[in-house]
C-alpha positions as CSV (number, residue, x, y, z in Angstrom):
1,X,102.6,50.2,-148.3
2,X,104.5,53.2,-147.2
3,X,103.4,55.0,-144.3
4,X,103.7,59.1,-145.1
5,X,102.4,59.5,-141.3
6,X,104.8,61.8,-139.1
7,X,104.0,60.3,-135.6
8,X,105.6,61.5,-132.2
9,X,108.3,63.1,-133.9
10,X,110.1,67.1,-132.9
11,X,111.7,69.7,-134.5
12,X,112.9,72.3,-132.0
13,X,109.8,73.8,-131.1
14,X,106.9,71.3,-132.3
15,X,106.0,68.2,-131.2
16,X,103.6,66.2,-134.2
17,X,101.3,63.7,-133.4
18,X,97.9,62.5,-134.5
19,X,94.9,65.4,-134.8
20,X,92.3,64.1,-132.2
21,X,88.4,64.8,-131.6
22,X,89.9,66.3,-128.2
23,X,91.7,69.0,-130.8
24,X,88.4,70.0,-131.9
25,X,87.6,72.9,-129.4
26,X,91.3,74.2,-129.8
27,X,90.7,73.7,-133.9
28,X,87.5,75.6,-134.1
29,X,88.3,79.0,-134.0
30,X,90.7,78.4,-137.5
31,X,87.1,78.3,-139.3
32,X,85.7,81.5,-137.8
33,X,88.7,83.0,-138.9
34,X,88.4,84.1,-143.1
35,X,91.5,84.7,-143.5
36,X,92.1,80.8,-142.4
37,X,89.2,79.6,-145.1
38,X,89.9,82.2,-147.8
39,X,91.8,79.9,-149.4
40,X,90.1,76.5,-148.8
41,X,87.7,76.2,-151.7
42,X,84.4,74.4,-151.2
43,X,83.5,73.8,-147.7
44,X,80.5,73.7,-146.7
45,X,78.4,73.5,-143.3
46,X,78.5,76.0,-140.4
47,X,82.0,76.1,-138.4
48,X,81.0,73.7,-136.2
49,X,80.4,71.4,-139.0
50,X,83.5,72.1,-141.2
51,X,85.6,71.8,-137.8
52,X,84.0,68.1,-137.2
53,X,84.3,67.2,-141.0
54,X,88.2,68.5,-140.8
55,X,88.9,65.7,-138.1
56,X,87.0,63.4,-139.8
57,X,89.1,63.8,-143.2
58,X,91.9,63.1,-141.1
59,X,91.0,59.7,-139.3
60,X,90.3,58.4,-143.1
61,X,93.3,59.8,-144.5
62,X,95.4,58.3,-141.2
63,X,93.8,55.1,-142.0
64,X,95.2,55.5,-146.0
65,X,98.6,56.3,-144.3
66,X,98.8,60.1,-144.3
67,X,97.2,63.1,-143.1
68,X,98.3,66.5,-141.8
69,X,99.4,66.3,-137.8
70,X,98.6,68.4,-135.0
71,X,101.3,70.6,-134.5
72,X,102.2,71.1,-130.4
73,X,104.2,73.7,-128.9
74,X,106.9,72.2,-126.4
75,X,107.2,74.3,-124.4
76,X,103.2,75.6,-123.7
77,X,101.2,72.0,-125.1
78,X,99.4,74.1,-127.0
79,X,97.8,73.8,-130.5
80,X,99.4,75.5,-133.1
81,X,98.2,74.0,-136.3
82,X,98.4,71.4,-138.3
83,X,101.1,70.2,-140.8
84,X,102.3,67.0,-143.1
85,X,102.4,64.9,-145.5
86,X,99.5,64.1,-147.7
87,X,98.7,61.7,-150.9
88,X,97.6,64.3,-153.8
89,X,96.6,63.2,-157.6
90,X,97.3,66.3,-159.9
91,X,96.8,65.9,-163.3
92,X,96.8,62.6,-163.3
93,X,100.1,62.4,-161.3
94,X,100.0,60.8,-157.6
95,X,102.5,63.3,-155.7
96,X,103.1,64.0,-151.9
97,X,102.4,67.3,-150.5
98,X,103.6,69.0,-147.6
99,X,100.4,71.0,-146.5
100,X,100.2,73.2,-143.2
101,X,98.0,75.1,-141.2
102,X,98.2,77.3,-138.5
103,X,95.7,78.9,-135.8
104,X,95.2,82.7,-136.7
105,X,97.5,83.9,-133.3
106,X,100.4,81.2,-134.2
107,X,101.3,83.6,-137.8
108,X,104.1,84.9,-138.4
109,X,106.4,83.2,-135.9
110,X,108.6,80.5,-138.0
111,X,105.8,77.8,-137.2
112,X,104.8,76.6,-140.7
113,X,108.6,76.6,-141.9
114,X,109.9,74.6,-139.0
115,X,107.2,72.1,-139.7
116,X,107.1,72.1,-143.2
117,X,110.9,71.8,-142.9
118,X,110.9,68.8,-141.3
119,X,108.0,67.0,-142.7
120,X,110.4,67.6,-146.3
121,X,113.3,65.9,-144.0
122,X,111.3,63.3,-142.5
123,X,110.2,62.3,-146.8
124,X,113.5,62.7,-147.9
125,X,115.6,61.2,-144.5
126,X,112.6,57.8,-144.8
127,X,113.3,57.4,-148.3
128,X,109.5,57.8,-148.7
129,X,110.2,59.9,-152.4
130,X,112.2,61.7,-154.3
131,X,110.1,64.9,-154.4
132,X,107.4,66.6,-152.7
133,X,104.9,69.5,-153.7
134,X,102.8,72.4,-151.7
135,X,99.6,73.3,-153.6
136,X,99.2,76.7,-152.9
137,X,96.3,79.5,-153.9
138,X,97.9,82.1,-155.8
139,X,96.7,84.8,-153.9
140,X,98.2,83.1,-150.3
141,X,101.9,85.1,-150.4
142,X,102.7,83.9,-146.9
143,X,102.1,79.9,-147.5
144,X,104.4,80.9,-150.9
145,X,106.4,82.3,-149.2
146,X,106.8,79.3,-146.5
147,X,107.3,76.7,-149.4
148,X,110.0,79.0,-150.8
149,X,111.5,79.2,-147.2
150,X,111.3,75.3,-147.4
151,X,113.6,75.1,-150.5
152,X,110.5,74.7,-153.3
153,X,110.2,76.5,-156.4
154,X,106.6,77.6,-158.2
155,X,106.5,74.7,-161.1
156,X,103.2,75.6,-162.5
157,X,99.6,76.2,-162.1
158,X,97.3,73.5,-162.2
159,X,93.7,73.1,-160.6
160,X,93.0,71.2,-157.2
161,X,89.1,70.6,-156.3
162,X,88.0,73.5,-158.5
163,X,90.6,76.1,-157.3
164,X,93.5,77.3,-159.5
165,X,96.9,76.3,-157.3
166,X,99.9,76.8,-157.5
167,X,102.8,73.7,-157.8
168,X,105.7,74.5,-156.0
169,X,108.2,71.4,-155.6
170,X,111.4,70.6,-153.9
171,X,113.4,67.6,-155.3
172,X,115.5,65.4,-152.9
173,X,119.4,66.6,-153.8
174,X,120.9,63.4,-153.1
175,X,118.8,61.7,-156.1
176,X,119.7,64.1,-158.2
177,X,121.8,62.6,-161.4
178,X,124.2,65.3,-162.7
């Protein structure tokens, strides 16, 4: 089984490895922040509780082989966000997705791009498939604008977990048959 888990890996700025429990006081201010959740869907629980159920989702999906990574700044250790590859079904299709996540004061600085960047490298470079999605809200222009940065064009609207998303999708160019 393929492993779609980026572990100890860089890009210039970012160090990825595994989101921890000892992330979860770093993590926790992401849920008090709406414009974080606004796009989320269905979460329920206090903070607190969506901030321990967020690092729980992880463990399982690391131990199904994927699962976003915590995102560390080189040169400071500190959190960012989170970012990487993830097993989706949508409509009725399994797909990969590059999802990412960053802490309200990490915005706005090339972050998500470099990560979501190199988590389409890392899929492509690994052989791991041929093409890879974001699922995107409609209403979230800078995570649009991030896939668009990332090469990925809007494919189509589909619904994820009750929300209407958005399908962007990048193909790999060197499997490409012209």
């Amino acid at each position: 089984m393929k492993s779609f888990i980026i572990e100890d890996a860089e890009s210039d700025r970012l160090h990825f490895r595994k989101v921890t429990q000892s992330d979860y006081d770093a993590w926790l201010p992401f849920f008090y922040n709406a414009e974080s959740t606004r796009f989320l869907g269905t979460f329920d629980g206090t903070n607190e509780e969506r901030c321990q159920s967020w690092i729980d989702r992880m463990n399982w999906r690391y131990d199904n082989d994927n699962g976003l990574m915590a995102l560390i700044d080189k040169t400071t250790g500190a959190l960012v966000g989170q970012c990487g590859l993830l097993k989706q079904t949508i409509d009725g299709v399994d797909e990969i997705e590059i999802g990412y996540h960053l802490l309200p004061q990490y915005r706005r600085m090339g972050y998500a791009g470099e990560a979501a960047i190199f988590c389409k490298h890392f899929a492509f470079d690994n052989h791991l498939t041929d093409t890879v999605i974001s699922l995107i809200h409609p209403q979230n222009n800078n995570s649009m604008a991030v896939a668009r940065k990332n090469g990925m064009q809007l494919e189509k609207q589909s619904s994820y977990r009750d929300i209407t998303v958005n399908v962007f999708r990048v193909t790999n160019p060197a499997t490409l048959s012209f």
